[in-house]
N, C-alpha and C positions, 0 to 999 in steps of 0.2 A: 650681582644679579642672582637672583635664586634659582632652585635647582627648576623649579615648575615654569619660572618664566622663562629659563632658558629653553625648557623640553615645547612650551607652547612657541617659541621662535624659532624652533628648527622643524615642528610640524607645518608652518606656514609657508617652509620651505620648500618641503615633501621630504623631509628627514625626520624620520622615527627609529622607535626604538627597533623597529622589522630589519630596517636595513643590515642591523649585527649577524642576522642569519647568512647575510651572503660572506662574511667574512670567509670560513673556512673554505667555501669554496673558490674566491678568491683567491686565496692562501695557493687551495692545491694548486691554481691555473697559473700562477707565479712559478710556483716549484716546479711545477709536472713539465710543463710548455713552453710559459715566456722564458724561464732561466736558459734551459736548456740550448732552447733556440737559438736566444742571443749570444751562448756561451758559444756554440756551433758555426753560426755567423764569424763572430771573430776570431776563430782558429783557423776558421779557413784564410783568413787574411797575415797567415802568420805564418806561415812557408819558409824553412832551412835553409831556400835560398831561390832567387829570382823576383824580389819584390815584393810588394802587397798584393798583386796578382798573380803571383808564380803558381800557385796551384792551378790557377783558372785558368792560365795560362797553356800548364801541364795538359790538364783534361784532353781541351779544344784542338791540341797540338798533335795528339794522338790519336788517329785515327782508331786503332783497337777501343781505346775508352770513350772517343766522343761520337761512334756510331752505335754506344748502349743506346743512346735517347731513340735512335730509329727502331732498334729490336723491340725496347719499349713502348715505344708508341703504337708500332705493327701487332704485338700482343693485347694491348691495353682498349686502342680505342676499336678493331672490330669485334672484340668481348664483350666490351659496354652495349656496343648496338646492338648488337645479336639479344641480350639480356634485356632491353629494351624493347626489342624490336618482337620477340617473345612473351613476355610477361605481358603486353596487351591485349592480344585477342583473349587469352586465355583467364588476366583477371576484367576483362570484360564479359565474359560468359558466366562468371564468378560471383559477379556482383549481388545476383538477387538471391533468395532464398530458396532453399531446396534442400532435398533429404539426402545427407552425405556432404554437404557442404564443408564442414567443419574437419571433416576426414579424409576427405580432398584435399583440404590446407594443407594438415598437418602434413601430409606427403610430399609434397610439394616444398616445402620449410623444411624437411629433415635431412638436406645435405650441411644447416647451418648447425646442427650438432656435431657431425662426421667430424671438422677440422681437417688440415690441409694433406697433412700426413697420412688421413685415412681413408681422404681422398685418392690421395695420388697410391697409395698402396690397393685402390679397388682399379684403377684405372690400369696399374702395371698388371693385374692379374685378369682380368677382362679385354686390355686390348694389346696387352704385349706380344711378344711374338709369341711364345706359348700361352696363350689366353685363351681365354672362353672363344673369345669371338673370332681371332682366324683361325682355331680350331676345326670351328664350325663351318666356317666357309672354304678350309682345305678339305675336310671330311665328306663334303657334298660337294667336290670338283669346282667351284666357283676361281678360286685360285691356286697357283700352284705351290707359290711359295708366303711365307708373310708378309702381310700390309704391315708397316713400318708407324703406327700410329704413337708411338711412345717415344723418348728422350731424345726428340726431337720440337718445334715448334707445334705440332698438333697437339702431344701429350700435354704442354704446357696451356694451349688454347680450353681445350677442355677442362684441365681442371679450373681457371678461372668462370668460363661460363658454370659448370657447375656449383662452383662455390658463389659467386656474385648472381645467381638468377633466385635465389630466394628472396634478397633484398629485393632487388627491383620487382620481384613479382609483389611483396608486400606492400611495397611505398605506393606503387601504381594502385595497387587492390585499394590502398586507404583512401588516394586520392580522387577515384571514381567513386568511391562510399560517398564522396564530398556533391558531388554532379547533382543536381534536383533533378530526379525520375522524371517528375510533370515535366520539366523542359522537352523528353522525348515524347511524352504521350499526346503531349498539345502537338506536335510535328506530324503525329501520327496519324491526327485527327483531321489534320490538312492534306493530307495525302502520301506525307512521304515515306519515302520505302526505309528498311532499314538502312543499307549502306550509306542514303542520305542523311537518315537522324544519325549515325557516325562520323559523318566524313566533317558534317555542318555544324553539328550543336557539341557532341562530346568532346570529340576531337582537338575543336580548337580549345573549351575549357580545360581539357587535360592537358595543354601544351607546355603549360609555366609545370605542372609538375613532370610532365616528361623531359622538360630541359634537367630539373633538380635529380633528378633519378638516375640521368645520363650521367649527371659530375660526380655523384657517390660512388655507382659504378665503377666510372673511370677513374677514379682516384683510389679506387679496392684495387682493381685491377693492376692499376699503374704501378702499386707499391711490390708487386709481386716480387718474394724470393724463394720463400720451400719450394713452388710449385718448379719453376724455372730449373732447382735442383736436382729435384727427386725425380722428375719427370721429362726434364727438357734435358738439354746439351749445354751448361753454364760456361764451356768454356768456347761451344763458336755459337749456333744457331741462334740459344735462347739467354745467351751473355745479359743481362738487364742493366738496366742504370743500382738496385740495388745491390746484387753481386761483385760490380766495380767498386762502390763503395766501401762492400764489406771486405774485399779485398786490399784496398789500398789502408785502410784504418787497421785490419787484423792481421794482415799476412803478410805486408810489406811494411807496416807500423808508420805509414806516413797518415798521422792525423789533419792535416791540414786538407791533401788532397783530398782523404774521405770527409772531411765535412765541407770542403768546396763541392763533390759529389754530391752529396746531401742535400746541400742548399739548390743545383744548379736540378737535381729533381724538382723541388718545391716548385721551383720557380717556372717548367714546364708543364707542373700541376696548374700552375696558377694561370697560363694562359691560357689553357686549354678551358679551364671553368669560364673565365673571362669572356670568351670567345663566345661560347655557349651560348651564358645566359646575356652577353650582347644581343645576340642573333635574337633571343628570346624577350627583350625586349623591345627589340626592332619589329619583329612582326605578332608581337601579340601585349597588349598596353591593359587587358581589361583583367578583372579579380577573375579568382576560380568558379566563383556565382557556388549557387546551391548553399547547402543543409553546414558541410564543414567550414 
């Protein structure tokens, strides 16, 4: 067979010569991801001693390592909401055009330059006990002694909502760009009030992407460890499921356990998304509609 008739039998395929472009990034998603993962997977089934499950075993058995999944959780999922639950009104105000708009963003966006360390170093000097802020509120009597807001569970909450509320402020911002304007202005013209053209038309079209905005979040959030460090209490309050991890892999050298940790995050990742966008297809079945 020749070379042209073979290239015209693989185009009838929908195999062309285009498809070589995905090669490399294929490539990377091999190396970078699948390897690693699956190499991770079966270390953790390969435990010094107690079985194929002895690590897993280990985790669940110990109360200090298998209540990281609750500090986690308790850190992760009211950060997500809040960041969601924020980022709405605010890129729905957002959405239209207006003088400053653009300068607004950017402010709004520029904790995702900071980084976490620069974060939590603004946070220790602003809300620490010697900070700006109970400074200020010892100096005008309000308190007497320091509010305690750092390396503990707050320090760590904050720096997540500040670091994960630019995303979700973006993602939402894009996905209201997507909403067709006319939808509200025909509502408007039947009589209904604002809160109504939100509650009824936008609302429910921005649901599928407020489900998706919520698992990003929560999966920024979830993975938390500088912040937990630098800012929290890592060995009681704000202990996380990555901390154990990085402990049992680098400080006690049991690799099994830390990639059984590893994996038994994913895997609370993975319900929690699951859950979600169940719920989000349970009560909302229709496209985003509009322009996007």
């Amino acid at each position: 067979m020749s070379d042209t008739a073979l290239r015209h039998r693989l185009a009838e395929r929908g195999v062309d010569r285009q498809l070589l472009l995905l090669v490399p990034g294929l490539a990377c998603v091999l190396a970078l991801f699948v390897y690693p993962f699956a190499y991770g997977i079966g270390l953790s089934f390969q435990p010094a001693s107690g079985g194929v499950l002895g690590a897993y075993r280990a985790f669940f058995t110990d109360a200090y390592q298998r209540d990281t999944i609750a500090t986690t959780l308790g850190l992760a999922l009211p950060a997500a909401i809040l960041n969601v639950a924020a980022s709405v009104p605010i890129a729905y105000l957002m959405r239209g055009r207006f003088r400053g708009k653009r300068f607004l963003t950017t402010i709004l966006v520029v904790p995702i330059t900071l980084g976490t360390v620069l974060t939590a170093e603004g946070l220790l000097n602003y809300l620490g006990p010697t900070g700006w802020f109970n400074r200020a509120l010892m100096s005008i009597g309000v308190i007497d002694e320091p509010v305690r807001l750092t390396n503990n569970y707050w320090g760590v909450f904050f720096s997540l909502v500040i670091t994960g509320f630019p995303f979700a402020f973006l993602l939402i911002l894009s996905y209201l760009s997507g909403i067709d304007p006319t939808l509200e202005r025909a509502a408007a013209t039947l009589g209904a009030g604002r809160w109504q053209r939100f509650s009824r038309i936008t609302l429910p079209l921005l649901a599928p992407g407020l489900a998706t905005t919520f698992c990003l979040t929560f999966v920024l959030a979830f993975s938390v460890f500088p912040s937990a460090v630098l800012v929290g209490d890592p060995a009681g309050s704000t202990r996380v499921v990555s901390i154990a991890a990085y402990h049992a892999a680098y400080e006690a050298y049991d690799y099994p356990l830390g990639s059984a940790i590893a994996v038994i995050m994913g895997v609370v990742e993975l319900v929690v998304v699951a859950v979600v966008l169940g719920l989000r297809s349970l009560f909302y079945t229709g496209s985003t509609g509009g322009k996007g």
